[in-house]
C-alpha positions as CSV (number, residue, x, y, z in Angstrom):
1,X,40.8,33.4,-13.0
2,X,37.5,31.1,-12.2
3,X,34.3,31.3,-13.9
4,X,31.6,30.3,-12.1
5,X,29.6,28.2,-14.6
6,X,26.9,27.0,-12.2
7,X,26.6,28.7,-8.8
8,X,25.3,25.6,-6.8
9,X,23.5,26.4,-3.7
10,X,24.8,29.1,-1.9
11,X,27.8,28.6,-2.4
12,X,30.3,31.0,-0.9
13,X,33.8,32.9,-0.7
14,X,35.3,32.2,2.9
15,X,38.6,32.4,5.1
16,X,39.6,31.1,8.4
17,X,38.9,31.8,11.0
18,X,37.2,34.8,9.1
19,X,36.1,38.5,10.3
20,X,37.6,38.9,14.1
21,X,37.1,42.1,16.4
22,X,33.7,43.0,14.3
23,X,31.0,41.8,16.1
24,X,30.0,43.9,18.7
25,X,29.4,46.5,15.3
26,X,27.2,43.7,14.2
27,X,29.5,41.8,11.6
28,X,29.7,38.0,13.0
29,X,33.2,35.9,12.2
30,X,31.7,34.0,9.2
31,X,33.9,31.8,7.5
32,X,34.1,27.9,6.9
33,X,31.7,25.7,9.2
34,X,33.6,22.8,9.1
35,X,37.0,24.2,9.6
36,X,38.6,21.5,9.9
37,X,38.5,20.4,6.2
38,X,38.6,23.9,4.8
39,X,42.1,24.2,6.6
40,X,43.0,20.6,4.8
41,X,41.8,21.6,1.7
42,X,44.2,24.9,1.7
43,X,47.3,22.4,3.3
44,X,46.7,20.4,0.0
45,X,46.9,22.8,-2.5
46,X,50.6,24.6,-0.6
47,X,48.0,27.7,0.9
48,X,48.4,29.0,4.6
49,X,45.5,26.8,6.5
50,X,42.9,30.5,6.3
51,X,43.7,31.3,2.6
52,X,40.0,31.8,0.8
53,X,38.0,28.9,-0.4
54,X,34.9,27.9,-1.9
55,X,32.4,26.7,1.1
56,X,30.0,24.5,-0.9
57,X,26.5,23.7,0.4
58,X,24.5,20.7,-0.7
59,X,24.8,21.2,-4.0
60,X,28.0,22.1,-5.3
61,X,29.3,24.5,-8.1
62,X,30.7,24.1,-11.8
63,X,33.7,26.1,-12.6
64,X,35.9,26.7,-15.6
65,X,39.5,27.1,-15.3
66,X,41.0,29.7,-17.3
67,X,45.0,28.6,-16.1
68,X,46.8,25.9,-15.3
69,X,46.8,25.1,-11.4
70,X,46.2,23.2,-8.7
71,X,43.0,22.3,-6.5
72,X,41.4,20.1,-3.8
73,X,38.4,19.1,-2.7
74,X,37.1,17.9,1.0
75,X,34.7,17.4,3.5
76,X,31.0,16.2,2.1
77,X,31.5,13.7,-0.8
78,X,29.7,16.4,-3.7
79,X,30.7,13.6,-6.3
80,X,33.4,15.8,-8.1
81,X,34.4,15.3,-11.7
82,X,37.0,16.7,-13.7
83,X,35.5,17.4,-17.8
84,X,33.4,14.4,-16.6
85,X,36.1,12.2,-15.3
86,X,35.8,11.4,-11.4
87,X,38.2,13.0,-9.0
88,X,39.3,11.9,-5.5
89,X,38.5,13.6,-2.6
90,X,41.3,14.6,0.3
91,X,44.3,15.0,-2.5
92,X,45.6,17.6,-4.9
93,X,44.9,17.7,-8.5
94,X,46.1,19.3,-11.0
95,X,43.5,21.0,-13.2
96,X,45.0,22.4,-16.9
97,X,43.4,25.7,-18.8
98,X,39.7,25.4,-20.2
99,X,39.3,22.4,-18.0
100,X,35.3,22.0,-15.9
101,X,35.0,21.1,-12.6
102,X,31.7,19.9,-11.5
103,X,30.3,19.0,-8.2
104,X,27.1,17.9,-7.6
105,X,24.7,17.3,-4.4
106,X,26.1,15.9,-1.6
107,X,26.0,12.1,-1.1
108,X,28.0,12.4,2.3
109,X,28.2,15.5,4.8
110,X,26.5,18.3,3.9
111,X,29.4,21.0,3.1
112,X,32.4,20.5,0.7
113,X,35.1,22.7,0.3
114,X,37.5,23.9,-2.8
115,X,40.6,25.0,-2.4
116,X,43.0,26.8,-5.1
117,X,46.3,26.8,-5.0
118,X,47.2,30.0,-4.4
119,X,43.5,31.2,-2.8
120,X,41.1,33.0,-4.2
121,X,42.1,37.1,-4.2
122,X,38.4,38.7,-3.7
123,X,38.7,42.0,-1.6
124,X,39.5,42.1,1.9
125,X,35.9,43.3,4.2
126,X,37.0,44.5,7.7
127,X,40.0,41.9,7.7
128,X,38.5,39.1,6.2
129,X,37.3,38.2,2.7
130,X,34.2,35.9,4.1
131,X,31.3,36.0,3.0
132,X,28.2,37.2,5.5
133,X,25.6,37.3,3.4
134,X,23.1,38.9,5.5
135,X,24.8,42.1,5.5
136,X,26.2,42.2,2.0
137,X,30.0,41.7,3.1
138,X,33.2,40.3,1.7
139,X,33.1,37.6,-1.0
140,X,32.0,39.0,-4.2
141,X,29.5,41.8,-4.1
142,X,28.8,40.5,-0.7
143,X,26.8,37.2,-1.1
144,X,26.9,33.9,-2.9
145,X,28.8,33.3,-6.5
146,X,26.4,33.4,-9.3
147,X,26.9,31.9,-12.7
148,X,28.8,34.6,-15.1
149,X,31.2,35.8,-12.1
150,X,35.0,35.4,-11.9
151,X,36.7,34.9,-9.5
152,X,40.6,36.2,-9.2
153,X,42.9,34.0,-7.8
154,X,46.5,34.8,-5.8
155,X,49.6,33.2,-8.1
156,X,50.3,29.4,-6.3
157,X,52.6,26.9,-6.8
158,X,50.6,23.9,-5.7
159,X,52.0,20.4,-5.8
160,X,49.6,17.2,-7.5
161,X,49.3,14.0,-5.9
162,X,49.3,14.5,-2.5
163,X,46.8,13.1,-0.2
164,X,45.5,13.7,3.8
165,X,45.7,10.4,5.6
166,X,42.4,9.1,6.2
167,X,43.0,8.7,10.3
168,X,44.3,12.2,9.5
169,X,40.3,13.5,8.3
170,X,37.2,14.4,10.1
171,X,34.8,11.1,10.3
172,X,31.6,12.4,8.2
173,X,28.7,10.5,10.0
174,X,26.9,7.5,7.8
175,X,24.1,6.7,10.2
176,X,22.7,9.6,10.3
177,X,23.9,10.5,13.9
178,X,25.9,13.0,15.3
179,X,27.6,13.0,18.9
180,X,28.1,16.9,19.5
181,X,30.2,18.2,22.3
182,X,29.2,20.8,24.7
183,X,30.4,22.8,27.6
184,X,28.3,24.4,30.2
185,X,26.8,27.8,30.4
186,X,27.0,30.4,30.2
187,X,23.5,30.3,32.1
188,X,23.3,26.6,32.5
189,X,22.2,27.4,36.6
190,X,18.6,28.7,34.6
191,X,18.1,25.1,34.0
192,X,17.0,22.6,36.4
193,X,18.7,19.3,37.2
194,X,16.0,17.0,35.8
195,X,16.6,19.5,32.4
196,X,20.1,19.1,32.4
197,X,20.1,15.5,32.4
198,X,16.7,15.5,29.7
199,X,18.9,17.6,27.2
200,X,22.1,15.6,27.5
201,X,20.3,12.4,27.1
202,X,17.7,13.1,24.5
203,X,17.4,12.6,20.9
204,X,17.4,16.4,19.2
205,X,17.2,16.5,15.5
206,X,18.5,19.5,13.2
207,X,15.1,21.5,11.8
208,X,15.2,22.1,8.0
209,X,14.4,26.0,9.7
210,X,18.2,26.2,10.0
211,X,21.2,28.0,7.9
212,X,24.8,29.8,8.7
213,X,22.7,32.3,11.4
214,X,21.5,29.1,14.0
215,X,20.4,25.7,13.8
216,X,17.4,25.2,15.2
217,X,16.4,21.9,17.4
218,X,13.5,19.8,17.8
219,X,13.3,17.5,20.7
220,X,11.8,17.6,24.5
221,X,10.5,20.5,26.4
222,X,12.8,22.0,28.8
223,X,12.2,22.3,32.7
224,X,13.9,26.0,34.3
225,X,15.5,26.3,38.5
226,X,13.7,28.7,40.5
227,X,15.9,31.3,39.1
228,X,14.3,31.2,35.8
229,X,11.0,31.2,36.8
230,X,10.7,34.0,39.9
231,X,12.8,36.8,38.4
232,X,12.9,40.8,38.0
233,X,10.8,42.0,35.4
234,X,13.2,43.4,33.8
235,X,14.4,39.9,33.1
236,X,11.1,39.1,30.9
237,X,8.1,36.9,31.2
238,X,9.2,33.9,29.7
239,X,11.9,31.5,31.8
240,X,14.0,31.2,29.2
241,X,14.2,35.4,28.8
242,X,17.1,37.2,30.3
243,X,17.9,41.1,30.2
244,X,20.2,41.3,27.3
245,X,23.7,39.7,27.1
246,X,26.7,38.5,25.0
247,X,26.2,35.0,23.6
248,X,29.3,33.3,23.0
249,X,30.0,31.4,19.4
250,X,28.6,28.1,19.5
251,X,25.6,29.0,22.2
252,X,22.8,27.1,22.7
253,X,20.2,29.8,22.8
254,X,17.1,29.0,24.0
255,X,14.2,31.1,22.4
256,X,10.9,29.9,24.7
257,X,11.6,25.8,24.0
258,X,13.3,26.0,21.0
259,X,16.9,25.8,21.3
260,X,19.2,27.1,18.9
261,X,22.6,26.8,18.2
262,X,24.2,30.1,17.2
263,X,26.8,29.4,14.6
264,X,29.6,31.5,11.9
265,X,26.9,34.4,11.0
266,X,25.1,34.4,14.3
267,X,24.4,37.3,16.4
268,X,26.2,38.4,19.5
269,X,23.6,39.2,21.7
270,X,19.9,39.7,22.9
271,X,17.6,38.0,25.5
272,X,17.8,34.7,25.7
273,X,19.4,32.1,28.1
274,X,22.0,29.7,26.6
275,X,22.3,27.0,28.6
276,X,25.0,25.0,26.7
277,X,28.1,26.1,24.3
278,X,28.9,23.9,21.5
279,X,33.1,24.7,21.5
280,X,34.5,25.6,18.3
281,X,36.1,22.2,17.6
282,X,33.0,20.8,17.7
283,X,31.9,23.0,14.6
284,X,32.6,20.3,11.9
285,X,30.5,18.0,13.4
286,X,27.8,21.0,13.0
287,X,29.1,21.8,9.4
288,X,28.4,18.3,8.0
289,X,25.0,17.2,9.1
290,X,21.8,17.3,7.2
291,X,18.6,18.7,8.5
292,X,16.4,15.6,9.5
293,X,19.8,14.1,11.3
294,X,19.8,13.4,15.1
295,X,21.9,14.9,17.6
296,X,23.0,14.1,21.2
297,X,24.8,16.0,23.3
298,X,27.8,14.9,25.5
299,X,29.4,17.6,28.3
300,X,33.0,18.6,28.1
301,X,34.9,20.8,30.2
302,X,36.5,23.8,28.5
303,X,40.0,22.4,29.2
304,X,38.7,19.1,27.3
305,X,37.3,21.4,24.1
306,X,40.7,23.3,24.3
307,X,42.6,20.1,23.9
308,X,40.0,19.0,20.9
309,X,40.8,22.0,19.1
310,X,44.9,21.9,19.7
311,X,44.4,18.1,18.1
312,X,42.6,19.2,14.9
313,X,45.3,22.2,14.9
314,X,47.8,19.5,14.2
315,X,46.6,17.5,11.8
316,X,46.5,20.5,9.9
317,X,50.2,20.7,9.1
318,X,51.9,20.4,5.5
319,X,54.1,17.7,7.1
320,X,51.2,15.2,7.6
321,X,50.5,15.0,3.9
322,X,51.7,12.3,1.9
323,X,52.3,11.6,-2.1
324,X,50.8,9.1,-3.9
């Protein structure tokens, strides 16, 4: 068992790759935005790559440890201590009984991730024990841990000392600047040329206005094709309206000029084109940067983002570990 000492911000109960076959009722996949190190923090710690983990955001937790056991700590560098003494990121570490860990705000990346050997044993929510907090669903009591909870905890046999090869992790940005990854459409044809080529070679930087639902963008104004702009009514007035349709994970939906990029607790639907996807392996990019950080786009064909997320699928294996 895990007390939560102090909650941190928002922090949250998630799974990989979280709450599948639900969202046409409304309940989006959830789970970790930067996959990619949740599944390494699991690998660490002896846990199947989806086994629940803390997602931490900006400002990390404090827990106390009530057992002995094992834990690990990636993605944004949260500045983790261990009863005050510093722990390494990207390894296992053993943790004994009565023992604080601390995190604090995030020096690097945006979103660090604790994993426990074992994983944590909250109830299962439509096949999934992610957090969506919107809706009240999965985690515990259906949003963020709050100081006072605790959290149960599967029995794990977690090995100390091993460590993820740094060519092995995700590269967490220093400058500020992200290059994202996007394929086209699904209504990319709504946009004209002189658009296309604006969006992919502009500056877009992440709105504070942004969380787990989209993340809003602020850059240049977009231009529409014909198609966009002499339509049926039932289409809508603005160019960037569309009668209702599914929007893929990842879209790039475009509400008037604001484009948004629908991520983990996103919606499936409504009225807006979405010029641009942003592919799932792509996500940790997304997961990692800070509002006030810069974007810029770069087009890959869905073969290409198929092949990015088959590469970070195996790095992701117990055998690329290795002991201190």
């Amino acid at each position: 068992m895990i007390e939560i000492v102090k909650a941190g911000l928002e922090t949250s109960i998630q799974d990989y790759p979280g709450r599948i076959g639900y969202w046409n009722q409304g309940f989006p996949p959830s789970g970790p935005m930067d996959s990619w190190s949740f599944r390494m923090a699991n690998i660490l710690v002896g846990n199947a790559p989806g086994a629940a983990g803390l997602e931490c955001q900006f400002l990390g937790p404090t827990l106390g440890f009530q057992q002995d056991t094992v834990v690990a700590i990636t993605g944004a560098d949260m500045r983790p201590t261990l009863d005050g003494i510093a722990l390494p990121l990207w390894q296992s570490v053993a943790v004994r009984a009565g023992q604080v860990l601390a995190l604090g705000a995030a020096r690097l990346g945006a979103r660090a991730y604790i994993a426990i050997a074992g994983g944590i044993a909250n109830p299962e929510r439509l096949g999934s024990r992610s957090t969506f907090h919107k809706a009240g669903v999965g985690g515990i009591d259906g949003h963020a841990v709050k100081a006072g909870q605790v959290l149960p905890v599967f029995d794990g046999t977690g090995t100390a000392g091993l460590v993820v090869p740094e060519a092995l992790r995700p590269e967490i940005r220093t400058d500020r600047r992200w290059e994202i990854e996007v394929c086209a459409g699904p209504n990319d044809d709504w946009i004209d040329a002189a658009g296309q080529e604006r969006f992919l070679s502009s500056d877009w930087k992440l709105s504070a206005k942004s969380d787990r639902t989209g993340f809003r963008l602020e850059g240049p104004e977009w231009t529409f094709a014909e198609k966009a702009i002499n339509k049926p009514k039932e289409h809508g007035s603005l160019p960037s309206n569309i009668i209702d349709h599914g929007y893929p994970l990842g879209a790039i939906n475009l509400a008037g000029q604001t484009p948004i990029i629908l991520v983990n607790d996103g919606p499936s639907m409504g009225g807006f084109i979405n010029p641009y996807t942003v592919p799932s392996a792509a996500f940790w990019k997304l997961g990692q940067a800070k509002p006030g950080e810069i974007f810029r786009f770069r087009q890959v064909s869905v073969e290409e983002a198929q092949d990015m997320a088959r590469a970070i699928k195996a790095r992701c294996v117990a055998g690329n570990l290795v002991t201190l």
